[in-house]
Structures are given as structure tokens and as C-alpha cells.
C-alpha positions in Angstrom: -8.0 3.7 -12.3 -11.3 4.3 -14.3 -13.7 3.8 -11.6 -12.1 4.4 -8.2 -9.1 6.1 -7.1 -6.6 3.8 -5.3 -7.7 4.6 -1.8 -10.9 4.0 -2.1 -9.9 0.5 -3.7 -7.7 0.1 -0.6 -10.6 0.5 1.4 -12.6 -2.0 -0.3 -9.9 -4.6 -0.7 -9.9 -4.2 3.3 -12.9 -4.7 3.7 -13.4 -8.2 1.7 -9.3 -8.9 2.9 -8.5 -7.1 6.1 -5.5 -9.2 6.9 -4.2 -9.1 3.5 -1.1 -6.3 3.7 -1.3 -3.5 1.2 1.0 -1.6 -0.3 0.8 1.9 -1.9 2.7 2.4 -4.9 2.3 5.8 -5.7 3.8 8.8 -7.7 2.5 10.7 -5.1 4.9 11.0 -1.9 3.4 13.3 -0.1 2.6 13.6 3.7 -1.2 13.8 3.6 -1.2 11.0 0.9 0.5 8.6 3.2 -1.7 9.5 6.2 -4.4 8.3 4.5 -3.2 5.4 3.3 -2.3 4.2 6.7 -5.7 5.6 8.2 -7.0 3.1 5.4 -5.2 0.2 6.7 -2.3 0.5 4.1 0.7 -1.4 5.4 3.8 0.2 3.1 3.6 3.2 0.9 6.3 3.1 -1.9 7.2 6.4 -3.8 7.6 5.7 -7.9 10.6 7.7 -7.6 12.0 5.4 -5.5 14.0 2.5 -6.6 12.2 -0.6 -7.5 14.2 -2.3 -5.0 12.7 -1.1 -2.2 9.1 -1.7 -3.0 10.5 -5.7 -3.8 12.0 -5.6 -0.4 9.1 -4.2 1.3 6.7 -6.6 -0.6 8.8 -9.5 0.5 8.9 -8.1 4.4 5.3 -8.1 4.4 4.9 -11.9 2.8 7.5 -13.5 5.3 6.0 -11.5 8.1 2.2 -13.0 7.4 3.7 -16.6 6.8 5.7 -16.7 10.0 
């Protein structure tokens, strides 16, 4: 991202959205990345390295949850 990284975006989006889940899809699957995407507010972090699937299935999770 040219101007911000995608945490500090996250943060942002929270602020104007807060009950708009986020997730994370990242390339990096570390530990400490994922802490602070959930100190953020982050609802799902999603590896790149994981199959696609799972960030589809975790997308639709969160929709159906917040439409119930």
C-alpha cells in the first residue's frame, strides 16, 4: 500500500466502521503480526499461503454472523 501499511488502514477503517469485521490477508503469518491485528480490532487473519478456500469460508462466517 503506497501510503499506509495495512494495520494502520485497519485502524482507520475501525474507526469510521467499528462494527464492520476485518480480515487480514496477509503473507505474513507470524505470531506478533496477528497480535496486532487482533489488538486492532481485526476479526480473521488469513495466511497467503493458505488455500483460498479458507479465507472464502472465513469471509462468509463473518457476513452470516453480522446479518443474523
Amino acid at each position: 500500500m503506497p501510503i499506509m501499511n495495512g494495520l494502520d488502514e485497519a485502524r482507520e477503517l475501525k474507526q469510521v466502521m467499528p462494527k464492520v469485521p476485518l480480515i487480514m490477508y496477509s503473507s505474513f503469518g507470524d505470531a506478533f503480526a496477528e497480535e496486532q491485528a487482533r489488538l486492532i480490532g481485526i476479526s480473521e487473519v488469513v495466511s497467503k499461503s493458505q488455500p483460498v478456500a479458507i479465507l472464502v469460508s472465513k469471509a462468509r462466517r463473518l457476513l452470516y454472523r453480522n446479518a443474523a
